[in-house]
C-alpha angles and dihedrals in degrees: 000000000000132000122252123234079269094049115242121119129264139170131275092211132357080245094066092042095063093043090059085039084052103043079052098051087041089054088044091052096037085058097047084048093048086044097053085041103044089044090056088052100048086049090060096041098053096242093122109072100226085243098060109103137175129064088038125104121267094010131113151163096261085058092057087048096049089045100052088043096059102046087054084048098051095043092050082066111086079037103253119148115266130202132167129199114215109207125180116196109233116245088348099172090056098056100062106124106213088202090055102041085048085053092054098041094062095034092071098046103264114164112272099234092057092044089051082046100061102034085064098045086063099032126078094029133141140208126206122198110223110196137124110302101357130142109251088230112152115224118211113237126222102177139041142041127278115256126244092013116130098230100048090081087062107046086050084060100050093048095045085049099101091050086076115088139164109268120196127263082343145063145248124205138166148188125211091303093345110113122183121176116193117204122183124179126142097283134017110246075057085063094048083067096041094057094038101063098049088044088062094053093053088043093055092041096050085052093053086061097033107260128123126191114250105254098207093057097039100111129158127195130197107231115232137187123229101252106049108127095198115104113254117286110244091186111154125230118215113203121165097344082310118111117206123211112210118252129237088204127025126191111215120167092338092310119123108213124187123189092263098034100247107170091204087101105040082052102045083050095051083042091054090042101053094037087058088055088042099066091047094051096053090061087070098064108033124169112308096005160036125055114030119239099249083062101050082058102055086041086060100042088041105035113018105030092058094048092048096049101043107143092018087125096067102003106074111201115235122214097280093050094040095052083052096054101042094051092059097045088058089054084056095049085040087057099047100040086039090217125153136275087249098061116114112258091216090071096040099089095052083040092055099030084232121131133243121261098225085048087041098052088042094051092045088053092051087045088055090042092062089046105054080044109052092043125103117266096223100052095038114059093189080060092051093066091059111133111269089237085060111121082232126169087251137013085234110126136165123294092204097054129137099212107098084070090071094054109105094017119149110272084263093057094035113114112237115252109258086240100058129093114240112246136229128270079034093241084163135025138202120246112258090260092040090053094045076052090049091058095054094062100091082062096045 
């Protein structure tokens, strides 16, 4: 490689071009396969806690969500009070110690050679800061986890492990840096304690490997049913000389969660989002011009269609959301077929190839349900709290679930059996994993 008069760098030869193209593909593939090897290995060897979610296979947010929602559904139950405290870990990534997560790693038998590969991926690296005016010096590193690269996730999972611990009637689970601990007791200043104490030993644990919790995006909510009567609790929470209001709407991997459940909001926030991109999107191809068809189409099935429907697989859309959504999916079919306003709905769909929103978001939540039910109970927690009845891959559950409180309630509380068709009017209802179950009995 040499400079040009203007000083970038260019290649002596195209052969020299594709062996440093190829020395970087190979790195890229030799840490995807690392990453599939080394999370095997952490599963066997018990360094993964079985809530830790995110950047493993077969594991996703939706996982984490469907988890946490069925634990506050099932605790809700014997009608006991239910919070949860969201915590994020600030700057998470930069604070791996490569000493201390080596130190782990063979503490707990993994093979040598992995243990020496992945101290010397993160060993022996260097930052440059790139701004005006600024020497182009290059600092060593001696913390943290490269960015981009398929198997940091990981490691950032293996090191933040020991923060997870059993609480108490309740539940913590976490994604990547995403933290959420779920406290029920019969009132909720009760729950104030409940999630304090186990705050504090996190805390002191992420202190003891040299992680904090990111104050701004700590919130907390107090669950309700829909049909409390008693006004919203507005009990503060105090952790670390920082008082926390409770929130009427939390964001939480992209799910927006209110105190009841209702789905309107995270809809109408889907329905905004996508109507911002959409008129974006619509500059590119104007009257007479621009973008083809065949690609609107393809714009509207790969780009707008999974951004409307986000969460489509455990949050069901009730009428509001859904004439929101479907208005503005027939301006979309409207835009690719370029029909008229005065076209049927009812044939835009066939005329634009696109599916309909009620089909799409049924066939995400049976695809979810597949999933959830074809997954192995010991790597998915949302598949741990299968019913024990379930015809699963293994009679392994969950050791923190909540269901053995709903065992005895009254025939209102009582959760309805996975098997059993919900009535109408719909007096009982099945738990969020029973109801993803209830889906796979035509296949069974």
């Amino acid at each position: 490689m040499v400079l040009d008069k203007a000083g970038k760098a260019s290649y002596e030869s195209p052969a020299s071009f594709r062996i440093i193209l190829l020395l970087k593909t190979s790195s890229k593939i030799l840490e995807r396969v690392m990453t599939v090897r080394l999370s095997a290995i952490a599963r066997s060897k018990g360094l993964l806690h079985p809530n830790e979610c995110g950047s493993l296979p077969g594991l996703g947010s939706a996982d984490a969500c469907l988890t946490l929602m069925h634990e506050v559904k099932t605790l809700e139950r014997p009608r006991l009070e239910v919070s949860t405290l969201f915590l994020d870990i600030k700057a998470g990534f930069t604070n791996v110690n490569t000493s201390t997560l080596r130190a782990r790693l063979r503490a707990s038998c993994v093979p040598s050679y992995m243990v020496d590969w992945v101290s010397s991926f993160l060993s022996e690296r260097t930052c440059t800061l790139v701004f005006q005016g600024s020497p182009n010096i290059s600092s060593p590193v001696s913390v943290g986890t490269p960015q981009g690269c398929p198997i940091s996730p990981l490691l950032f999972l293996l090191y933040v492990a020991p923060l997870h611990m059993s609480v108490p009637t309740g539940l913590m689970v976490s994604y990547v840096d995403d933290f959420s601990i779920t406290g029920a007791s019969p009132s909720y200043r009760s729950n104030i304690r409940r999630l304090q104490d186990p705050f504090s030993t996190i805390a002191t644990r992420g202190r003891g490997i040299g992680v904090s919790f990111s104050v701004p995006k700590t919130e907390t909510i107090h669950w309700r049913t829909p049909s409390q009567g008693t006004p919203p609790s507005q009990t503060l929470i105090a952790l670390e000389n920082h008082l926390f209001r409770p929130s009427q709407v939390v964001r939480w991997l992209g799910y927006w969660f209110t105190p009841t459940f209702n789905t309107t909001h995270h809809y109408r926030h889907r329905l905004s989002l996508t109507q911002a991109i959409f008129s974006f999107v619509k500059c590119l191809s104007s009257p007479g011009g621009g973008v083809r068809p065949f690609l609107c189409h393809r714009i509207a099935n790969g780009l707008l269609l999974p951004i409307l429907t986000y969460g489509a697989d455990l949050l069901g859309a009730n009428y509001a959301a859904l004439r929101g959504l479907n208005g503005f999916w027939h301006r979309v079919q409207r835009w690719t077929t370029n029909n008229l306003f005065s076209t049927p709905t009812s044939i835009l769909s066939r005329e634009a190839c696109l599916p309909p929103i009620v089909s799409y978001c049924r066939y995400r939540r049976r695809l979810t349900a597949l999933r959830v039910a074809c997954a192995p109970p010991n790597a998915n927690p949302a598949s741990a709290r299968l019913p024990q009845s379930f015809p699963s891959r293994s009679s392994f559950r969950a050791q923190d679930s909540s269901r053995h409180l709903t065992i005895g309630l009254s025939s209102v509380y009582l959760p309805l059996n996975w098997r059993t068709e919900v009535p109408s009017p719909p007096i009982r209802k099945h738990l969020p994993v029973d109801a993803l179950a209830h889906l796979t009995l035509p296949i069974q």
